[in-house]
LUMDREN-273842 format. One line per 4 residues: their letters; for each residue y, z, x of C-alpha. Coordinates in nm, 2 decimals. Example, Ala and Ser with C-alpha at 12.3 -4.5 7.8 and 13.67 -1.06 7.14 Angstrom:
as> -0.45,0.78,1.23; -0.11,0.71,1.37;
***
This chain:
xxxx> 14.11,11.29,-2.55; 14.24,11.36,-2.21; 14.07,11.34,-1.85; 13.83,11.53,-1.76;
xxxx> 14.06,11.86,-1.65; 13.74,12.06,-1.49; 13.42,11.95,-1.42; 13.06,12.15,-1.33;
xxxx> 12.77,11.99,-1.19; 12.43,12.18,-1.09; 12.11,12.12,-1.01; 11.86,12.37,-0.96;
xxxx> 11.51,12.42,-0.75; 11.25,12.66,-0.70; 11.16,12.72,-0.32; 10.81,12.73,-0.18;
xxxx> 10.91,13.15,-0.15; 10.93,13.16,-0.53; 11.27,13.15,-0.59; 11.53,12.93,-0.77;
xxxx> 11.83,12.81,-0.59; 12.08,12.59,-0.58; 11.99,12.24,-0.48; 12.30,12.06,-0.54;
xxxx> 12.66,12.14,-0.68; 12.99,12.01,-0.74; 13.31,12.18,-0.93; 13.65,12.08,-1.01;
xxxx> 13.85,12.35,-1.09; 13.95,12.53,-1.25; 13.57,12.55,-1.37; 13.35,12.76,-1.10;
xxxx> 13.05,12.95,-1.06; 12.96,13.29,-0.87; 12.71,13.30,-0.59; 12.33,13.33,-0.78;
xxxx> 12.19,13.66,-0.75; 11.82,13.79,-0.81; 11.76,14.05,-1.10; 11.37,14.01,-1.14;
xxxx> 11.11,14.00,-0.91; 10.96,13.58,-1.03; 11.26,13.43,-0.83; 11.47,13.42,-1.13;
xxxx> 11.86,13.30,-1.06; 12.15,13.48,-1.25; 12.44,13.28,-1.22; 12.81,13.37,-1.39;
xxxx> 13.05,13.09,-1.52; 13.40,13.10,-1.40; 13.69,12.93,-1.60; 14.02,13.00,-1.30;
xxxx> 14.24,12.88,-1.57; 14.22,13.21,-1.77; 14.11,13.01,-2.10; 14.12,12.72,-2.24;
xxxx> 14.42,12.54,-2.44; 14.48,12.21,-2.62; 14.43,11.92,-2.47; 14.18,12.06,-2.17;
xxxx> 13.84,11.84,-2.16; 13.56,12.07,-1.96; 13.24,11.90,-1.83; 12.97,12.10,-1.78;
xxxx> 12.62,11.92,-1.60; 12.31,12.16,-1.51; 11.98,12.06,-1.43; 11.67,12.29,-1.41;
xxxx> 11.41,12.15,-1.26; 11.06,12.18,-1.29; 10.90,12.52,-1.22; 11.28,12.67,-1.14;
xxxx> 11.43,13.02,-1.36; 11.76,13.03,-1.43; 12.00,13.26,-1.66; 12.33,13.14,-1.71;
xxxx> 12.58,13.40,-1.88; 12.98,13.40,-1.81; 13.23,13.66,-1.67; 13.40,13.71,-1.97;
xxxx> 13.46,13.56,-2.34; 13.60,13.20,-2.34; 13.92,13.26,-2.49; 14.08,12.96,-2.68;
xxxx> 14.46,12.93,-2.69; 14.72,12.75,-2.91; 14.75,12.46,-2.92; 15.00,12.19,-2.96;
xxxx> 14.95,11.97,-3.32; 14.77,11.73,-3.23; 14.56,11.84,-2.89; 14.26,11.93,-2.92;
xxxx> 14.05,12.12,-2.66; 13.66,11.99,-2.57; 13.40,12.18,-2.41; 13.05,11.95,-2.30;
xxxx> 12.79,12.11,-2.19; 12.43,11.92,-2.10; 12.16,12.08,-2.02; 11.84,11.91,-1.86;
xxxx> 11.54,12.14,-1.86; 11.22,12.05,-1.66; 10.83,12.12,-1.72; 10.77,12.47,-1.69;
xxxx> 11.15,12.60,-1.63; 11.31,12.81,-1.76; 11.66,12.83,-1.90; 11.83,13.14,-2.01;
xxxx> 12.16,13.06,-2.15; 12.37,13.39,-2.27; 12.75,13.29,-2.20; 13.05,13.56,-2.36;
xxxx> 13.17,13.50,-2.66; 13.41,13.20,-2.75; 13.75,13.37,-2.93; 13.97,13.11,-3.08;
xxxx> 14.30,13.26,-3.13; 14.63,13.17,-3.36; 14.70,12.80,-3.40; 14.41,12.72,-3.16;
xxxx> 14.22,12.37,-3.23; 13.89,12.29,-3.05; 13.53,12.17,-3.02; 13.22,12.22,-2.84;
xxxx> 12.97,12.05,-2.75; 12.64,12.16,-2.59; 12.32,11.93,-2.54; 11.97,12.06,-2.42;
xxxx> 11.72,11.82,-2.34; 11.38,12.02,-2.30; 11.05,11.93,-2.23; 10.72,12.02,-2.39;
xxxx> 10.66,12.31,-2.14; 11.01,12.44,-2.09; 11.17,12.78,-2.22; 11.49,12.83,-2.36;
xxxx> 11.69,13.09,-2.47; 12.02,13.00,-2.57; 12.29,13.15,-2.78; 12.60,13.05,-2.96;
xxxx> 12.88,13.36,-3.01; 13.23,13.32,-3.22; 13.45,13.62,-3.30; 13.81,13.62,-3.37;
xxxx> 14.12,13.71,-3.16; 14.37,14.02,-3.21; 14.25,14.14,-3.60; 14.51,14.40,-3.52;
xxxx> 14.79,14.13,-3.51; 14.63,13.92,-3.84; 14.45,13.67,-3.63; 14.15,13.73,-3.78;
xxxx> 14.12,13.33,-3.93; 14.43,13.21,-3.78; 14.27,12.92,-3.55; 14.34,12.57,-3.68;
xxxx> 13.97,12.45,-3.61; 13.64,12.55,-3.46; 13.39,12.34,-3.40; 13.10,12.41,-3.21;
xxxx> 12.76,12.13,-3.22; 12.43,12.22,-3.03; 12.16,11.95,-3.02; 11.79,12.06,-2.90;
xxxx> 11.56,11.78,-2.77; 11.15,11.80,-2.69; 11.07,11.52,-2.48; 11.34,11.32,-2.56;
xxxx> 11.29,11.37,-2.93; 11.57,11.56,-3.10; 11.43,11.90,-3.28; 11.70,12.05,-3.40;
xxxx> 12.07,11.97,-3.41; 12.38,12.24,-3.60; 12.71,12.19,-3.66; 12.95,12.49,-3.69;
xxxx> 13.26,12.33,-3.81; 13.52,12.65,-3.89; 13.84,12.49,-4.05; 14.02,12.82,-4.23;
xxxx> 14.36,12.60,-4.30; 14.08,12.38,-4.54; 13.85,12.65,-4.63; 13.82,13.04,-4.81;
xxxx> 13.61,13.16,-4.50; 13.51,13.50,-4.62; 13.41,13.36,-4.96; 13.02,13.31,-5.07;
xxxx> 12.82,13.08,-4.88; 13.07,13.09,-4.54; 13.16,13.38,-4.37; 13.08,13.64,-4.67;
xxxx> 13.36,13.92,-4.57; 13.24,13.87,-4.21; 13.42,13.78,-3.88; 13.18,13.70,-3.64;
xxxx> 12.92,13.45,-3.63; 12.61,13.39,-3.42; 12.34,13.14,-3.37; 12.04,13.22,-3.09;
xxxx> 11.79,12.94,-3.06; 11.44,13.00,-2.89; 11.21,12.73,-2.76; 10.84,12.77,-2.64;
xxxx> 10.55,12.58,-2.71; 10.38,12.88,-2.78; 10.62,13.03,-3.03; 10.42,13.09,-3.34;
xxxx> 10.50,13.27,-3.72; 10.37,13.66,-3.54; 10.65,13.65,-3.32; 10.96,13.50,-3.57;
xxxx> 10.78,13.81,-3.78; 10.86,14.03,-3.48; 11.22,13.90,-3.47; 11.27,13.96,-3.83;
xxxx> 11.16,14.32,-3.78; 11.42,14.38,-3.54; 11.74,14.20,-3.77; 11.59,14.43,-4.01;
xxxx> 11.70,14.78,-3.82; 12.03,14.63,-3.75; 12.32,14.81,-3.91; 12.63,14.66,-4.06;
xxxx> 12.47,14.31,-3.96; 12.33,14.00,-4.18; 12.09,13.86,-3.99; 11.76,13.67,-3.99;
xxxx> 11.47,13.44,-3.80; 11.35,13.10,-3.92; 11.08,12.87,-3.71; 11.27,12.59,-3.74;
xxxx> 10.98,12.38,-3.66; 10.72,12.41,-3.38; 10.83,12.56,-3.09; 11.19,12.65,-3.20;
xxxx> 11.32,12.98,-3.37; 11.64,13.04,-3.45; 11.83,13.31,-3.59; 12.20,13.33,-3.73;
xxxx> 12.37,13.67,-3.77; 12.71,13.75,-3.97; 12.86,14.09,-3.85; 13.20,14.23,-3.77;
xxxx> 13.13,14.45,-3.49; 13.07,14.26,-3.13; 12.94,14.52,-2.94; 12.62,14.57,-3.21;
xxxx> 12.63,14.20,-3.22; 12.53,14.16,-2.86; 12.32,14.45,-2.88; 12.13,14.31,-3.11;
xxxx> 12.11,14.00,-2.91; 11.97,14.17,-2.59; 11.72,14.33,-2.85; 11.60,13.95,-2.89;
xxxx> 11.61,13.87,-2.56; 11.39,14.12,-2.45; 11.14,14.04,-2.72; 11.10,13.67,-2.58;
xxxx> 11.09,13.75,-2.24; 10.81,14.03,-2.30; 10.62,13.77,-2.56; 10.67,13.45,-2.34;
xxxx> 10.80,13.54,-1.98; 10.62,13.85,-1.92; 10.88,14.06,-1.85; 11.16,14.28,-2.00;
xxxx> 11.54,14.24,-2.05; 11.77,14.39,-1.85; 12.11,14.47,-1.80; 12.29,14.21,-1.70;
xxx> 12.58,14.27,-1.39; 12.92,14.10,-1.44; 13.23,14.12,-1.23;
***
């Protein structure tokens, strides 16, 4: 793998006032970040991801660093989707991202979706080291490139491997590992006639069998999606969705979103500004 090609480094902080800022930061471009702004009234900090380089292509290696420390609110979502271009046989793109979560904080991760396009070949890798008291609510988003041009399983590989620690204590780990030249993907037990894939993990020491209930009640009015909630053990829910339509897809994941935040956080969704 090559050098690092862009590199991301944050560390937040909550201020005496409330709110969350940022305490320390370093980029390399062309990875960046907008200037956090303040959608709820706890001191929360929105913050959009920036890739300059339009996308990622074979061969790039992104670092991604961000710290939450204790007592400090973050969400984290990106301008637009992470789109993944061809790439040369061979190169391989590869995405890190760790995220270090302190007691009581609160991490909010929504990025775009990731769209691997024709010949494209690339991995992902994103770590969240929790602790006991943290919150997270994190999601994971693939959808092809350009159905109307065939593309609809045309990428060479997708991987993508999220890894969940408590306390230093791994919880949960899952490896999406999409390979259509190798594998029928819409056949029984993969895909299923389905394009898009989703995973959405929730942490909180106080999650509990009512609310995965709750979450299961909402997959359940979803239309044209396959979807459901698990507790994957305590403190962690997830829930995986197979659909073919994006825009009910994140619907549906705002729907979630705003059932953990009224259930843990005390507050309600909302809509989230982009560029």
């Amino acid at each position: 793998m090559a050098k690092i090609k862009g590199e991301l480094r944050l560390t937040f902080r909550k201020r005496s006032s409330g709110k969350t800022y940022i305490a320390k930061q370093f980029y390399k471009l062309p990875l960046q970040i907008t200037i956090p702004y303040y959608q709820d009234d706890d001191g929360t900090a929105f913050l959009m991801l920036l890739n300059m380089g339009g996308g990622v292509f074979g061969g790039d290696h992104y670092r991604t660093d961000i710290t939450v420390e204790d007592d400090a609110r973050v969400l984290i979502t990106s301008v637009s989707a992470t789109k993944i271009y061809k790439a040369l046989e061979g190169l391989s793109s590869l995405q890190e991202n760790e995220f270090r979560v302190g007691e009581n904080a609160v991490l909010e991760y929504m990025p775009e979706c990731c769209i691997p396009y024709r010949d494209s070949d690339s991995c992902q890798k994103t770590v969240f080291r929790l602790r006991r008291s943290s919150f997270l609510f994190a999601t994971d988003f693939v959808t092809p490139g350009r159905l109307d041009m065939g593309e609809k399983f045309s990428y060479r590989k997708y991987v993508s491997d999220f890894r969940i620690y408590v306390d230093d204590r791994l919880i949960a780990t899952e490896r999406a590992n999409l390979r259509p030249e190798d594998t029928e993907m819409e056949g029984t037990g993969i895909m299923e006639g389905h394009h898009d894939y989703v995973s959405v993990f929730i942490y909180c020491d106080a999650m509990n069998d009512g609310f995965v209930k709750k979450l299961n009640d909402i997959c359940g009015e979803a239309e044209d999606i396959r979807c459901g909630a698990s507790l994957i053990c305590d403190g962690l829910a997830a829930v995986k969705m197979l659909g073919n339509d994006a825009d009910r897809i994140n619907a549906l994941i705002k729907s979630l979103w705003h059932e953990a935040r009224m259930e843990f956080l005390g507050k309600p969704g909302v809509g989230l500004r982009k560029m």
